[in-house]
C-alpha positions as CSV (number, residue, x, y, z in Angstrom):
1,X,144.3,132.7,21.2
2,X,145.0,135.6,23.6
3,X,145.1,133.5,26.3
4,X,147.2,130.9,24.8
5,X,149.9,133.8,24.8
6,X,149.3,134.9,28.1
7,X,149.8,131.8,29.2
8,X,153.3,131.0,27.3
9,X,154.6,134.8,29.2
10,X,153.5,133.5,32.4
11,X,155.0,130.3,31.6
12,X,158.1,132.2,30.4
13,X,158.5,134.7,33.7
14,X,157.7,131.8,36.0
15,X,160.9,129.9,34.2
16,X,163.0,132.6,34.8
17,X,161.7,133.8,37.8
18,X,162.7,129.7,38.9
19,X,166.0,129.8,37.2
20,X,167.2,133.3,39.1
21,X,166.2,131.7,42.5
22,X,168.2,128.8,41.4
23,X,171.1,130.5,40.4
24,X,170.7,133.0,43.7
25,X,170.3,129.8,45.8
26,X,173.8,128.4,43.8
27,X,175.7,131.6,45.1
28,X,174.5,131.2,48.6
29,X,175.3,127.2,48.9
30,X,178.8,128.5,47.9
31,X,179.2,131.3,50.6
32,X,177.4,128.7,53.2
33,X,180.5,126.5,52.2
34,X,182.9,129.0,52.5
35,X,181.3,130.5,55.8
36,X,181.9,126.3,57.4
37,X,185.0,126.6,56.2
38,X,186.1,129.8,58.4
39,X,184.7,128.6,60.9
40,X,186.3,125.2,60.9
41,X,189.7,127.4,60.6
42,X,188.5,129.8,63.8
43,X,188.3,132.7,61.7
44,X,184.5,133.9,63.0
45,X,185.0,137.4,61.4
46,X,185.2,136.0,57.6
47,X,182.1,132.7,58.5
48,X,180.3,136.1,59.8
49,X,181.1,138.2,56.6
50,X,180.8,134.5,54.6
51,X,176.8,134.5,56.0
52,X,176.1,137.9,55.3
53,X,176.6,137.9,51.5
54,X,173.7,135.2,51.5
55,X,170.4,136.5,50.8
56,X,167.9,133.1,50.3
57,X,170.0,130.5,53.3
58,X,171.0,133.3,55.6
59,X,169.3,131.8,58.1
60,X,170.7,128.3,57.1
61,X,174.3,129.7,57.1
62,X,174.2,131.4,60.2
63,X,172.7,128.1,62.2
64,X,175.5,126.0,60.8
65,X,178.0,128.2,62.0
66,X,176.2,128.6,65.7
67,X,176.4,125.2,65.7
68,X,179.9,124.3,64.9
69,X,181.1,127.7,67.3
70,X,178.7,126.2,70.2
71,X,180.3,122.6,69.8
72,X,183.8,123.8,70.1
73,X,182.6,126.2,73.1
74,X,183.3,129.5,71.4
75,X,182.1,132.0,72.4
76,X,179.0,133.6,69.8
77,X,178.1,136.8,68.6
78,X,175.2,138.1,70.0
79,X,173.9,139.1,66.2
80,X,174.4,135.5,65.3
81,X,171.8,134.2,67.2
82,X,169.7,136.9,65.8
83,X,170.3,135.4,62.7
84,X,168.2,132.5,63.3
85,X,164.7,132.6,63.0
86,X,162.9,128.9,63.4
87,X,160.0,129.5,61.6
88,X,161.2,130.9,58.9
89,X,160.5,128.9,55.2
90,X,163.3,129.3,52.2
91,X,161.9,131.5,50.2
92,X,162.2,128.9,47.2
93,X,160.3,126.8,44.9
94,X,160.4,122.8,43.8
95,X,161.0,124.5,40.2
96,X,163.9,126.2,41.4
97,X,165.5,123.5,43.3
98,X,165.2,121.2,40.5
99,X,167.3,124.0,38.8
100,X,169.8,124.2,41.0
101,X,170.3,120.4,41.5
102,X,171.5,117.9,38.9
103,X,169.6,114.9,40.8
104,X,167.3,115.5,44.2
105,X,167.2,112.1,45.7
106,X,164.7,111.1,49.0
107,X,167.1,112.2,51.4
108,X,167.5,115.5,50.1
109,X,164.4,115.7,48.8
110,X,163.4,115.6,52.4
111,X,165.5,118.0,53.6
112,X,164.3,120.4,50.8
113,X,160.6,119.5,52.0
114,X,161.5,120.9,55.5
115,X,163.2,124.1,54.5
116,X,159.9,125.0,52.1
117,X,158.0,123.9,54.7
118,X,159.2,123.6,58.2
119,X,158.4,120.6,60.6
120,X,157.4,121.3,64.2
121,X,160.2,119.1,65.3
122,X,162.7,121.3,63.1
123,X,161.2,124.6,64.3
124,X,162.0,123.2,67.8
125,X,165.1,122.0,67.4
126,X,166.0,125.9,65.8
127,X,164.4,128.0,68.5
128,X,166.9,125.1,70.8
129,X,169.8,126.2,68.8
130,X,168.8,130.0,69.3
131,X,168.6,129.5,72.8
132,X,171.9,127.9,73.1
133,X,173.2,130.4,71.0
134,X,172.0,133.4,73.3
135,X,173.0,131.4,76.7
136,X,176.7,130.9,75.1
């Protein structure tokens, strides 16, 4: 019986511990979204300030915004690029993305599978973003 109970708490915590990451993860899609936005509208001081409110997709947010400055030929924080780090793996779980969206279809299920667990090929293309980033 005792461990029947334990088993329902750790059943419990890992539930919430899920839904806060989701709900974390939520906050940081929206300040990701407005961070593209400033950057779209030139305003690199508020995409910067945007990107550092997010705590789980910094590195995600920051890329984005690297990317868009390098295709318009901005020039780039220095800081920005250290921002990036290739290897680095969203500190998430399946659970908690299934919290935080309604329906995950192949596509993004894919995408998902790469930020939990990043490909070679991604990790490659990232440390070619940073690279940029610092040349710009």
């Amino acid at each position: 019986m005792r461990w029947l109970i334990a088993l329902l708490i750790l059943m419990t915590a890992c539930t919430q511990y899920d839904e806060q990451l989701a709900q974390r993860y939520k906050l940081d899609l929206t300040y990701h979204d407005y961070a593209s936005k400033f950057i779209q509208r030139e305003d690199m001081q508020q995409a910067e300030n945007a990107c550092k409110r997010t705590v789980i997709a910094r590195n995600e947010c920051f890329m984005t915004i690297v990317q868009h400055a390098l295709a318009q030929e901005k020039e780039i924080p220095e800081r920005w690029c250290g921002e990036i780090h290739p290897e680095e793996k969203l500190a998430m779980t399946q659970d908690a993305f299934e919290e935080a969206y309604i329906e995950i279809d192949d596509t993004l299920q894919q995408e998902l599978d790469e930020q939990l667990d990043p490909s070679q090929q991604r990790i490659a293309t990232l440390q070619q973003i940073k690279e940029d980033c610092y040349a710009s």
